[in-house]
Structure formats: structure tokens, C-alpha cells
C-alpha positions as CSV (number, residue, x, y, z in Angstrom):
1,X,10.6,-12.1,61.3
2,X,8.9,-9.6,63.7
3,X,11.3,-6.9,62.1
4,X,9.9,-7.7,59.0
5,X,6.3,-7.1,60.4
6,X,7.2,-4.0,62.6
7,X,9.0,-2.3,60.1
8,X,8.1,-3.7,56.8
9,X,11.2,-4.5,55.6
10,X,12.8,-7.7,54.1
11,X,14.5,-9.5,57.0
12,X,18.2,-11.2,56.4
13,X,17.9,-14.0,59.5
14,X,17.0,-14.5,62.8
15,X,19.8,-15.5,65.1
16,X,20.1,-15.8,68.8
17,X,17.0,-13.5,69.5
18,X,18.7,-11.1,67.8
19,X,16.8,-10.0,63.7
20,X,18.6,-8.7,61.2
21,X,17.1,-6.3,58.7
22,X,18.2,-5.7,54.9
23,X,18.2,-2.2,56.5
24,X,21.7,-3.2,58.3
25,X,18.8,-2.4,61.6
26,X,19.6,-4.8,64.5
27,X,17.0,-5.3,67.2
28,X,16.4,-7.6,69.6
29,X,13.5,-9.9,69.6
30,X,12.6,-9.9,73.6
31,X,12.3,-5.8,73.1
32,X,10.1,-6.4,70.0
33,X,7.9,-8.9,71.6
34,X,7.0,-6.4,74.6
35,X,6.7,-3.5,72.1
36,X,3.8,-1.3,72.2
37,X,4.4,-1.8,67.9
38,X,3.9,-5.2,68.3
39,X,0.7,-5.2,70.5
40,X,-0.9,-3.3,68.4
41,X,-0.4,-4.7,65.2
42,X,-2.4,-7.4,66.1
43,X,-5.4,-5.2,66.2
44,X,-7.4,-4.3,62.5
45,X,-4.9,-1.3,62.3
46,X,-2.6,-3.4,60.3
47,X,-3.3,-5.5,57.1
48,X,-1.2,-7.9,54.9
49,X,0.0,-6.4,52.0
50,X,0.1,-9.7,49.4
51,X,-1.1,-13.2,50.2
52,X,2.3,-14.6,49.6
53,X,3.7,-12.5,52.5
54,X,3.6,-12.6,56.5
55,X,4.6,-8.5,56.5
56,X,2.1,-6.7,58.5
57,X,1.5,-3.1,57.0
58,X,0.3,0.0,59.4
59,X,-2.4,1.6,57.1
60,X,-3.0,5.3,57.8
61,X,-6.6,4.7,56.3
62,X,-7.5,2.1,58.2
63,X,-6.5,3.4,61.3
64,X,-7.9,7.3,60.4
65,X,-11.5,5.5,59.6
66,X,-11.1,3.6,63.4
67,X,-10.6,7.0,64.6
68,X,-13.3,8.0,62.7
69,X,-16.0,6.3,64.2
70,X,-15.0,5.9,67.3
71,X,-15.1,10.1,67.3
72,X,-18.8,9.4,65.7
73,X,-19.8,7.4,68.2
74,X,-18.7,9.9,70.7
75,X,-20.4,13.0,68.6
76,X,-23.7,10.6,68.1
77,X,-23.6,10.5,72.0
78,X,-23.3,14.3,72.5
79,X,-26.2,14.7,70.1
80,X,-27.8,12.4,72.4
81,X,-27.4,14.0,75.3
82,X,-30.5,16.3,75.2
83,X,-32.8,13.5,75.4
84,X,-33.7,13.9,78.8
85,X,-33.9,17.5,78.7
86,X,-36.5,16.6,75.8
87,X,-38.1,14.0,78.0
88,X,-38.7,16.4,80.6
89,X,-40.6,18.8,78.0
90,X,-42.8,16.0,76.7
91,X,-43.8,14.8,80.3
92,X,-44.5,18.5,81.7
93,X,-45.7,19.5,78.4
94,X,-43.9,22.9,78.3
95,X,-40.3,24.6,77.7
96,X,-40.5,25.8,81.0
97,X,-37.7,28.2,80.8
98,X,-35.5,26.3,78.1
99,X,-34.0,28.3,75.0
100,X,-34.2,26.3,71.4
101,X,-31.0,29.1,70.6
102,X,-28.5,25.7,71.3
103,X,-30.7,23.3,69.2
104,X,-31.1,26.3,66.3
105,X,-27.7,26.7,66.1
106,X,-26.5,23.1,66.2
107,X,-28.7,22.0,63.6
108,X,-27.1,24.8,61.2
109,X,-23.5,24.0,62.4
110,X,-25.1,19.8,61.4
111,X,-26.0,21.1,58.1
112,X,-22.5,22.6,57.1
113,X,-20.8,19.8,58.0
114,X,-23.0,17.7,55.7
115,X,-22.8,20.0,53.2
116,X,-18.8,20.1,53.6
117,X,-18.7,15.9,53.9
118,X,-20.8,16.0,50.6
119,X,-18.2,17.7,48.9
120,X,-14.9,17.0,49.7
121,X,-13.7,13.4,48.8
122,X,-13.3,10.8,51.5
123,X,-15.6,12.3,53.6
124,X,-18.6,9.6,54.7
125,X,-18.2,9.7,58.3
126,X,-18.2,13.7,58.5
127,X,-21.4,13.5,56.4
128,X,-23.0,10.5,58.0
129,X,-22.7,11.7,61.7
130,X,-23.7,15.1,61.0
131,X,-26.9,13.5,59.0
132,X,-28.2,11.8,62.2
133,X,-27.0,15.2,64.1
134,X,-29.4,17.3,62.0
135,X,-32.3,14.3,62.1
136,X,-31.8,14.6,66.0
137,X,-32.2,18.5,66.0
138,X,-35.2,18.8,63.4
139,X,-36.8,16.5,66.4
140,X,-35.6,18.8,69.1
141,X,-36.7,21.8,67.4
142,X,-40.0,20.2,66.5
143,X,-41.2,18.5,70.0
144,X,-39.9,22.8,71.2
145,X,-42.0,24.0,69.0
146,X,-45.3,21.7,70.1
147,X,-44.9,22.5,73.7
148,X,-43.4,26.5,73.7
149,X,-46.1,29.3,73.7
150,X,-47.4,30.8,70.7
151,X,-45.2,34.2,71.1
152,X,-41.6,32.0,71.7
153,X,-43.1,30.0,68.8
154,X,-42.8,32.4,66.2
155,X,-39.7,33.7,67.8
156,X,-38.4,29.8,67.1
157,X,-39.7,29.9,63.8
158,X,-38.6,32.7,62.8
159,X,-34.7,31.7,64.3
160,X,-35.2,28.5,62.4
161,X,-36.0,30.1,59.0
162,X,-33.6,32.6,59.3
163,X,-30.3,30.8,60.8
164,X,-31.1,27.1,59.7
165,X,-32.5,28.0,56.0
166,X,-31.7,31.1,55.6
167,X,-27.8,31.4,56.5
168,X,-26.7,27.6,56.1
169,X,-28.4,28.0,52.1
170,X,-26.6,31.1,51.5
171,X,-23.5,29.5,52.9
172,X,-23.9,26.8,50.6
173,X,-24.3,28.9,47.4
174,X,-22.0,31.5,47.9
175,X,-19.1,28.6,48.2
176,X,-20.8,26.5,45.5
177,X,-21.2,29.6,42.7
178,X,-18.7,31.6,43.8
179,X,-15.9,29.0,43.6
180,X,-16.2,28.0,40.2
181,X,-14.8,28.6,37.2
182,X,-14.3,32.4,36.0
183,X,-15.6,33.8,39.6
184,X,-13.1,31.6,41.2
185,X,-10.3,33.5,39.3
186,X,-11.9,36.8,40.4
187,X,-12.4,36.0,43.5
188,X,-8.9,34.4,44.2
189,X,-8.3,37.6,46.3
190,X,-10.8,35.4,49.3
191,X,-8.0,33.0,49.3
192,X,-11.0,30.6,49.2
């Protein structure tokens, strides 16, 4: 039975701790039962196929979307991770010596990515964790902006405008026009 499960295939018998596959494969139960296979098909990585059969399935889907958000998790913790760099601003009320360069460009790497999980098929969790990524910047850059002089303010603004509106938009339509229909075909040489 546990060949059926590890490998999905249809099992002949089980005799003598020994299963016998349909695939003429031979294995032994006690090295299935202390399988790495066997341990970790009892997590949500596997599913059953039909109701009317005990076969456990590996899913590459299920498993890539585990991996998924786990890795969001872990990327919603890194876009965490200013907080008490921001905390520190609020309570002094000033930038001290902090550049918003890392938050300006983060947000317009956050906005690509959504625009690029929007698109492509299959995509939620790219466009999702990115989504909160951007929400998270826009309130870095905003609570810089309160508390930096007015000089470095413009400067900021001006970064923003330019890198975070300016480049990710023109990003965005260049790839959106550009790779569609007859411009596609005359454009084929960007191997795009």
C-alpha cells in the first residue's frame, strides 16, 4: 500500500514487508516507513486524487503556493524591518542623518513587482506581498517626509516623483504598448 501512496502507482500485494508495484518495483516496507517520502506526505503537500482511492498525490502547486507564502511571510518581515528605524524618527522628530534613497527605491522595485504579479497568470502571492511592500514604503516615505527639513524635502519629493512615478509608469507603458500587437512584431528584435 505505501508504494501505492509514495509512488502513485497501482500496487500488486503486500507480502512479508516486502510491496510489490505493477511497476515490477520491489521495496521494502521498514525502508518506506522511515522515508523522508513518507514523512512528508502526511503534511498538506500531498492530496488524494479520487474519493474512491487511498493514493496520496505530491502536487507541485500545492507545495509551490506553501513555498509561496512562507517566502511572503519572510519578505513581509523584511519590509518590516525598518520599523524601528521609523520609530526612532517619530520619537526624535527628525531624519537625523537617515537617507529615504533605500525606501525610494524599494517602493519602485514593490511597484514592478505588482505590476508584473498583475499580469502574468498565477501570480497572487507576487502581487499581494509586494502590495503590502508598497503600502509599507508610501508610510516610510511619508512619516520621512514630515520629519526631514524643507531642503531634503524637496530633494525626497522630487526622488519620489521622478523614480517612483516617473520610471516605474514609464516602465509599465513601454512593456504594456510596446508588446502588443503590430509593435510587438517590430519590436521582436528586444527579444521581449
Amino acid at each position: 500500500m505505501l508504494c501505492c501512496l509514495l509512488f502513485g502507482v497501482g500496487s500488486d500485494g503486500f507480502v512479508g514487508g516486502r510491496c510489490f508495484c505493477d511497476t515490477g518495483l520491489v521495496v521494502d516496507a521498514g525502508e518506506l516507513l522511515m522515508s523522508p517520502a513518507v514523512l512528508i506526505s502526511w503534511l498538506p503537500l500531498a492530496y488524494i486524487e479520487a474519493s474512491n482511492t487511498r493514493r496520496l498525490y505530491f502536487s507541485m502547486a500545492n507545495t509551490a503556493f506553501i513555498v509561496g507564502v512562507l517566502g511572503n511571510i519572510i519578505s513581509g518581515l523584511v519590509y518590516l524591518s525598518p520599523l524601528k528605524t521609523f520609530w526612532r524618527i517619530v520619537k526624535k522628530r527628525s531624519t537625523e542623518n537617515f537617507s529615504s534613497i533605500p525606501y525610494i527605491i524599494t517602493l519602485m522595485n514593490a511597484i514592478l513587482w505588482i505590476y508584473y504579479g498583475i499580469t502574468k497568470p498565477d501570480s497572487f502571492l507576487i502581487a499581494t506581498i509586494n502590495g503590502f511592500g508598497a503600502a509599507a514604503q508610501i508610510v516610510y516615505i511619508l512619516i520621512f517626509l514630515v520629519f526631514v527639513s524643507p531642503r531634503m524635502r524637496a530633494r525626497t519629493a522630487l526622488l519620489v516623483g521622478l523614480l517612483d512615478v516617473g520610471l516605474a509608469a514609464a516602465a509599465i507603458l513601454f512593456t504594456h504598448f510596446m508588446l502588443q500587437g503590430r509593435c510587438k512584431n517590430r519590436c521582436s528584435w528586444l527579444h521581449l
